[in-house]
C-alpha positions as CSV (number, residue, x, y, z in Angstrom):
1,X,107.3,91.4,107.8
2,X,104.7,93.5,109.2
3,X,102.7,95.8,107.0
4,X,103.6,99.0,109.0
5,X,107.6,98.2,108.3
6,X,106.6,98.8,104.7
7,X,106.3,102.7,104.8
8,X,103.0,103.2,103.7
9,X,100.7,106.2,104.2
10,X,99.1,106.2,107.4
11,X,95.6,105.8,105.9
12,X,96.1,103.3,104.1
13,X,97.8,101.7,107.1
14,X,94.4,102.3,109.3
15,X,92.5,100.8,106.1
16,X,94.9,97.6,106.5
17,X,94.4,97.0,110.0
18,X,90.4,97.4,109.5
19,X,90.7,94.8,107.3
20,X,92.8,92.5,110.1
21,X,95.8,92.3,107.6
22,X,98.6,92.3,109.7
23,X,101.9,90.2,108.5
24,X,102.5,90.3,104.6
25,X,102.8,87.3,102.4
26,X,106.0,86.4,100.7
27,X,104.9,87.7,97.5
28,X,103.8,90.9,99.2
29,X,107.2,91.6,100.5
30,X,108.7,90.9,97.9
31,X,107.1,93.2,95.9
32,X,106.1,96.0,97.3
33,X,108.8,97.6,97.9
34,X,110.2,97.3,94.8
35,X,106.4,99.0,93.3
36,X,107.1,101.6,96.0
37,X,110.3,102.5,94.1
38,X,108.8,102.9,90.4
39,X,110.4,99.6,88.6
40,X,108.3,97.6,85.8
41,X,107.4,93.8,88.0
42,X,107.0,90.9,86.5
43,X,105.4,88.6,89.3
44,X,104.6,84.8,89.3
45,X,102.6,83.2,92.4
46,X,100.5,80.3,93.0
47,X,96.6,81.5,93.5
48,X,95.7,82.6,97.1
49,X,99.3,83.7,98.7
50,X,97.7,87.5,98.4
51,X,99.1,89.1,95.0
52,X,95.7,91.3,94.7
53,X,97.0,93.1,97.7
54,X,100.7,92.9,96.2
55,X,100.0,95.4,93.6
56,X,96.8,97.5,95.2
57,X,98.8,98.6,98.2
58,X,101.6,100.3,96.9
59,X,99.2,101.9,93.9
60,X,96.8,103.1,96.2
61,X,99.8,104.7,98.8
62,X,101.4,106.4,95.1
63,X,97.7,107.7,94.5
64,X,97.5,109.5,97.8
65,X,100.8,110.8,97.4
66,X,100.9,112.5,94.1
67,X,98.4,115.5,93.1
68,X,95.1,114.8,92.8
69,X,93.5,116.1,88.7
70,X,90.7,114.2,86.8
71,X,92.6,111.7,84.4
72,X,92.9,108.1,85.4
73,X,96.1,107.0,87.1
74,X,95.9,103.4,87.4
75,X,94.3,100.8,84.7
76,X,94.0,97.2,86.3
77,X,93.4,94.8,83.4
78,X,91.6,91.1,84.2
79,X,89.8,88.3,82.5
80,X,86.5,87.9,84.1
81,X,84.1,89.7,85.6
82,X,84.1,88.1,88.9
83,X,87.5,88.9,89.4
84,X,87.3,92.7,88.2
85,X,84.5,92.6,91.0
86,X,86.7,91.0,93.3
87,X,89.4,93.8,93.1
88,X,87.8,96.4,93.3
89,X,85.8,95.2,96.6
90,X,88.7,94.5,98.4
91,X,90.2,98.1,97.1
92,X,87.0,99.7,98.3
93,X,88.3,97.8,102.0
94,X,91.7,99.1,101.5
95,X,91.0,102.6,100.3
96,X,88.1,103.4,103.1
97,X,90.0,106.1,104.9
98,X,91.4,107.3,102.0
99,X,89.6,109.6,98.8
100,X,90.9,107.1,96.1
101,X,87.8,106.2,94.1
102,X,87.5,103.2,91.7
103,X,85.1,100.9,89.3
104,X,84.7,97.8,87.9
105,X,83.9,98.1,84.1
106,X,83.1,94.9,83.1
107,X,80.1,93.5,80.5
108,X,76.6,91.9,81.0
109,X,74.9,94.8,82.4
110,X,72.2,97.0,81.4
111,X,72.4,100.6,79.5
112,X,72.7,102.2,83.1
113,X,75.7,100.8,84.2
114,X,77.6,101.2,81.0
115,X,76.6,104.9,81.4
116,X,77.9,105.0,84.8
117,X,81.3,103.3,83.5
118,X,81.3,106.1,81.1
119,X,80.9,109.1,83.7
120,X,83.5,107.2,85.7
121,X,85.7,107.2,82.9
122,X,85.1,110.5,81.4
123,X,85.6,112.3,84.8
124,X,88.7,110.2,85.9
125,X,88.5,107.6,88.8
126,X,91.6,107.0,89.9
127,X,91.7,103.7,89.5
128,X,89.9,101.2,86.9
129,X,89.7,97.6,87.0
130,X,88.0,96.0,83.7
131,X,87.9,93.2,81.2
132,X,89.5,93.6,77.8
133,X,86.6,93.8,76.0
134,X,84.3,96.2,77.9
135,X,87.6,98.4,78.3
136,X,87.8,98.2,74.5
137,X,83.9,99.1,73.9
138,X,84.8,102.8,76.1
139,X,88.3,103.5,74.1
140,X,86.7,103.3,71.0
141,X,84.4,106.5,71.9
142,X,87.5,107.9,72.8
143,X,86.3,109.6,76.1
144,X,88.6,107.8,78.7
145,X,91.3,110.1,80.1
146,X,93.7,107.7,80.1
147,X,96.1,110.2,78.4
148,X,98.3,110.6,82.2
149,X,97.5,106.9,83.3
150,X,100.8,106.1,85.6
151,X,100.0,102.7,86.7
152,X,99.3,99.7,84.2
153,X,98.7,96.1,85.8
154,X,97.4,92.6,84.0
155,X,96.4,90.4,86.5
156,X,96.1,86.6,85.5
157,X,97.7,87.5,82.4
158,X,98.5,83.8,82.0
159,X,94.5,83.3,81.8
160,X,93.8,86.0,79.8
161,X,96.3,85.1,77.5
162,X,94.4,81.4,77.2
163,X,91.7,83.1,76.6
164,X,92.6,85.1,73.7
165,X,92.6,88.1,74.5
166,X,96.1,89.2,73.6
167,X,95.1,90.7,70.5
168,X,92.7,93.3,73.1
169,X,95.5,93.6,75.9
170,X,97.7,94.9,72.8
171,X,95.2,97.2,71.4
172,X,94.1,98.6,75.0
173,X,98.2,99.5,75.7
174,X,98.1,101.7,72.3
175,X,95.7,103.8,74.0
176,X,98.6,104.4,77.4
177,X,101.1,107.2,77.7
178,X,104.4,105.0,77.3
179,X,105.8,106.2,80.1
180,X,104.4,104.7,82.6
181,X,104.9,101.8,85.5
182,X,103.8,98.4,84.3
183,X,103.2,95.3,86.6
184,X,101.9,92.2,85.2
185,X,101.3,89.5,87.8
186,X,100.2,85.4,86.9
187,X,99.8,82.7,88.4
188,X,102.2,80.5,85.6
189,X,104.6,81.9,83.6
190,X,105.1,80.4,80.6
191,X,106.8,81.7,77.3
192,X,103.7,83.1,76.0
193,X,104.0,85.3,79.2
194,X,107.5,86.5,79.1
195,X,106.9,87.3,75.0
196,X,104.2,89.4,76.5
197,X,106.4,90.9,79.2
198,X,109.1,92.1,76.7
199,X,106.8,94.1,74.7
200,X,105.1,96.1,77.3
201,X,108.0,96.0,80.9
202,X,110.6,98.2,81.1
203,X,113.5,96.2,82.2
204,X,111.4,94.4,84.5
205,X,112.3,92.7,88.1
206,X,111.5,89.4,87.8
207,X,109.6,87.5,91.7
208,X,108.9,84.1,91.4
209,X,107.0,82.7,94.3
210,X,105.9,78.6,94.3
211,X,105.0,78.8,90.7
212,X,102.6,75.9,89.5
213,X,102.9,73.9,92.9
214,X,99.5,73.4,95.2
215,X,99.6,74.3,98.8
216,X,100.5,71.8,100.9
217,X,97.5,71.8,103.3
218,X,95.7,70.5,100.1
219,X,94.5,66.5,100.4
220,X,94.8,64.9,96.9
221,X,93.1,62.2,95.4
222,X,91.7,60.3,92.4
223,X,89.1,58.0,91.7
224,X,89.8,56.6,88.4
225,X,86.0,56.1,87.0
226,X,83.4,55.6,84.4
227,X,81.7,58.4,83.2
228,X,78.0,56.7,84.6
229,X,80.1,56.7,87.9
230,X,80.6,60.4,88.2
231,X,77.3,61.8,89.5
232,X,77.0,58.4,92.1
233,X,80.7,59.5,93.1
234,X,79.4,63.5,93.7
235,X,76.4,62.6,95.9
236,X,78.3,59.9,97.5
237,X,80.8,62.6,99.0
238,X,78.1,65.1,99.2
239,X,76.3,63.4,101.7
240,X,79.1,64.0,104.4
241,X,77.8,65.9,107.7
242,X,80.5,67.8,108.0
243,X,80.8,69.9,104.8
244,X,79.6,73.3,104.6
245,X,81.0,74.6,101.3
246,X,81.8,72.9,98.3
247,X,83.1,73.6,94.6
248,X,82.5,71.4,91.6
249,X,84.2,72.0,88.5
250,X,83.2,70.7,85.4
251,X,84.5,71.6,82.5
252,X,81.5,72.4,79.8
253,X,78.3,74.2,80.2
254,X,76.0,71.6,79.4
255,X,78.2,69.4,82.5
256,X,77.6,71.8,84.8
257,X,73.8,71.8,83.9
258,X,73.4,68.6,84.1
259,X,74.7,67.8,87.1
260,X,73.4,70.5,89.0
261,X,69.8,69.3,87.5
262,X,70.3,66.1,89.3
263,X,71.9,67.1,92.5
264,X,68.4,69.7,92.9
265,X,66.3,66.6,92.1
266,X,68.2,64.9,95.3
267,X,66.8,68.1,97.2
268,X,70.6,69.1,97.3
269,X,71.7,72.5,98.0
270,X,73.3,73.3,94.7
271,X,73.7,75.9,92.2
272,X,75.3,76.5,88.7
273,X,77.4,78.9,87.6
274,X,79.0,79.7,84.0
275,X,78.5,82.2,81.5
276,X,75.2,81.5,79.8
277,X,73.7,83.1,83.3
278,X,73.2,86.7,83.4
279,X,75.6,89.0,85.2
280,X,73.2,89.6,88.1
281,X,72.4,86.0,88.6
282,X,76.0,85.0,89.0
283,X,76.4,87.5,91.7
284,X,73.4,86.6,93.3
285,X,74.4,82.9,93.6
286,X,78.0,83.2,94.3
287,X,76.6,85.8,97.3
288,X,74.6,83.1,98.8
289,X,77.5,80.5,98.3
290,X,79.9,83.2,100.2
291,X,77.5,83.5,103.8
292,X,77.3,80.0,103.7
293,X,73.2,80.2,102.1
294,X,74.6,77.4,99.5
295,X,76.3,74.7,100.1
296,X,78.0,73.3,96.8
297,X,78.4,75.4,93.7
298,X,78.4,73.5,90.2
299,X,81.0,76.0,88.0
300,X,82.7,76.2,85.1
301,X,86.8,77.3,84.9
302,X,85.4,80.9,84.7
303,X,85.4,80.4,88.2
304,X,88.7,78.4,88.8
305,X,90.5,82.1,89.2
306,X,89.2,85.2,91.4
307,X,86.5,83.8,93.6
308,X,87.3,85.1,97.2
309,X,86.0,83.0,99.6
310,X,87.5,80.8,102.1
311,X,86.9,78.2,104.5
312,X,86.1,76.3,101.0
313,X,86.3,72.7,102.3
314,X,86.5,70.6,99.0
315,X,87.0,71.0,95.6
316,X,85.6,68.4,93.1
317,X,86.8,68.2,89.3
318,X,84.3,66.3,87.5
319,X,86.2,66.6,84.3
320,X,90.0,66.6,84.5
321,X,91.4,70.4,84.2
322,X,93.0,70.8,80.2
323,X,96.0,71.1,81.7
324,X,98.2,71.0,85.1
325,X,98.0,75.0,85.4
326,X,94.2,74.9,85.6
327,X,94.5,71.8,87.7
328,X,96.3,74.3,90.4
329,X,94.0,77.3,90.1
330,X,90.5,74.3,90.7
331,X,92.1,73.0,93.6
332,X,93.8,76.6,95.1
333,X,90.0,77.5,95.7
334,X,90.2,75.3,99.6
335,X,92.7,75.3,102.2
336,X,92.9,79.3,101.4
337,X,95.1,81.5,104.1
338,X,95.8,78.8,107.3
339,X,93.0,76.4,106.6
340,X,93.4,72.8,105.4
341,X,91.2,71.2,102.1
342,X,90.6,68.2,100.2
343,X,90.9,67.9,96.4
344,X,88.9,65.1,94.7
345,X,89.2,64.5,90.9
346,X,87.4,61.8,88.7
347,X,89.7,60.4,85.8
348,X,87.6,58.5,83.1
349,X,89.2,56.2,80.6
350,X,89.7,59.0,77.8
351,X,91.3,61.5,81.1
352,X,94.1,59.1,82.0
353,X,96.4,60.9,79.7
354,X,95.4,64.4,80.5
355,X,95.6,63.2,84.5
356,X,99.2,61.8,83.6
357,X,100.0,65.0,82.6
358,X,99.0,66.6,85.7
359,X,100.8,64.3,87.7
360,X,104.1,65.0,86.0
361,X,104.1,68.6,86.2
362,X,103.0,68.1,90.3
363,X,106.2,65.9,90.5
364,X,104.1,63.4,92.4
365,X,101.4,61.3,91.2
366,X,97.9,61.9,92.5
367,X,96.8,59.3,95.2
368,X,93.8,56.9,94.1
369,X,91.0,56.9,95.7
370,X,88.7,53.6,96.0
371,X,85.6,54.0,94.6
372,X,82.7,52.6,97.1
373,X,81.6,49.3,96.4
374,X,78.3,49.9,96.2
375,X,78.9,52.2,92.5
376,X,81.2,49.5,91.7
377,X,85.1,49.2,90.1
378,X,86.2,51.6,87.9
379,X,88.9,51.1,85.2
380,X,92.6,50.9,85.7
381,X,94.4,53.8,85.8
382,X,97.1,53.2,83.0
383,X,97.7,56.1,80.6
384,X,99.6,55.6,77.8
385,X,103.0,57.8,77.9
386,X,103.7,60.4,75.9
387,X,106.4,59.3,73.4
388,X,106.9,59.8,69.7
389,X,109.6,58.3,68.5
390,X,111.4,57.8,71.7
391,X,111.3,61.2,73.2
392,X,108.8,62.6,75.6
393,X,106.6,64.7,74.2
394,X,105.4,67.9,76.2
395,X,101.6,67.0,76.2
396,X,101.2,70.1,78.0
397,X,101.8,72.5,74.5
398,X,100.0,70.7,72.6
């Protein structure tokens, strides 16, 4: 379906087509419309098929349409600050020939841009995107005019929910009219998510769309490792000629450090990112990473959701993911839009379970790679399975 079947105003239309959006994404079509018509949406989709645009399009369109006063009309709630950032650039694109204003209120700055948030929020941009707890911070002073707000969204709610902030999400709602339209949108849905959904939806439609499955374009593999072996294994598949961008996940701080130490020792292009870094650092690197100044980026998960770049050509987990849902977000960073990726994950001895785990909610078991001879062999891959007293146990809740 094209994006000028879906009745949309006409500047928002000339605002898509600046863009070069043309065709929408099954998760587009399906929801739209049903945005368009005022119902509560409750929207799973596997990362990259386009949900930001999903909800944005058929917010901004109700904007334009309805009278325009000085209270907010839309709250768009989200987990990190790179993905509040993220939004709200690509609304900027979508809104350009329009007069709906935005801003990302998110932590980590200085005392100048918490007092632009507040001017923002005092004199009622129509549309905020923020983090639970810098949104919190503002409704405590009890200036933002969110007494009209029409539009609630949680984006990622799955994530945010990991990361505790259901308590906040809860508080921030008791500030919202009741009546209003609610979308919540995640990548997973599991029950923690559809608890959430039947507090805060009004008899909800329900869009599923390739829940917890990778694309397709994306080429798997293993290598089943020592921990000594990991950084070998890195620069050995660094040193490829044909790679331009590159993503490796670890899954502490101090990992990411100390990887990133060695690969600059190498005279590597490499850079960390993770939340000891100040706010304007992070930008700075993940703007050189995005034109292609940078080649691989050393992150943490806070990056595994809401980075927007593509033509990503690998993704590395250094550590194994927690779990498979944050095995899917890693590897849905390459082989974005059309484009085809590779997906490279090294499985120590004390992994194997955790990898197991992966593999079973995949359906398919992850093929292994051969370590190069020159690092030498790794250990057998043979996790133990999870049983307890001869049922299988869902490692995945524990």
């Amino acid at each position: 379906m094209k994006f000028s079947e879906l009745d949309l105003n006409p500047k928002l239309l000339e605002g898509i087509e600046a863009i070069g959006f043309e065709n929408a994404t099954p998760v587009q079509e399906a929801t739209i419309p049903k945005i368009l018509e005022g119902k509560d949406i409750i929207a799973a989709a596997q990362t990259g098929t386009g949900k930001t645009a999903a909800f944005l399009l058929p917010i901004i369109h109700k904007i334009i349409e309805q009278p325009s006063d000085e209270h907010i009309k839309a709250l768009i709630i989200v987990p990190t600050r790179e993905l509040a950032v993220q939004i709200d650039q690509q609304l900027e694109g979508l809104s350009y020939y329009t007069s709906v204003s935005s801003l990302a209120v998110y932590g980590g700055g200085d005392g100048q841009s918490f007092d632009r948030e507040k001017k923002a929020l005092t004199e009622g941009a129509d549309i905020i995107i923020g983090t639970p707890g810098r949104l919190i911070a503002h409704l405590n002073m009890k200036y933002v005019k969110v007494q009209q707000l029409d539009y609630l969204i949680l984006d990622e709610a799955d994530r945010m929910l990991d990361m505790g902030f259901n308590e906040d999400i809860m508080k921030i709602i008791g500030y919202l009219p009741k009546e209003r339209q609610t979308l919540l949108f995640s990548a997973t849905m599991p029950g923690k998510i559809r608890e959430l959904a039947r507090k805060i939806l009004n008899e909800p439609e329900e869009i599923s769309i390739a829940i917890s499955k990778p694309n397709e374009k994306i080429v798997q593999a293993a290598f089943v490792c020592y921990d000594r072996q990991k950084i070998d294994l890195v620069k050995h598949i660094l040193k490829a000629d044909f790679l331009r961008s590159v993503i490796v996940f670890c899954s502490t701080k101090e990992s990411a450090k100390r990887l990133t130490k060695e690969l600059k020792r190498l005279e590597m292009s490499a850079e960390e990112i993770h939340s000891d870094l100040e706010q304007k650092t992070r930008e700075d690197v993940l703007s050189r990473f995005k034109h292609r100044n940078l080649k691989t980026l050393v992150a943490t998960d806070i990056l595994s959701r809401g980075i927007d770049v593509e033509d990503i050509d690998i993704v590395i987990n250094y550590d194994v993911p927690n779990d498979g849902e944050d095995y899917i977000h890693r590897i849905g960073r390459t082989a974005r839009a059309a484009s085809t990726g590779a997906a490279f994950t090294f499985v120590n001895e004390k992994e194997q379970q955790k990898m197991l785990a992966i593999e079973e909610l995949l359906g398919n078991p992850v093929p292994k790679a051969k370590i190069p001879a020159y690092i030498g062999e790794g250990p057998a891959y043979s996790p133990k399975p999870f049983r307890k007293g001869g049922k299988r146990r869902n490692y995945r809740n524990k």
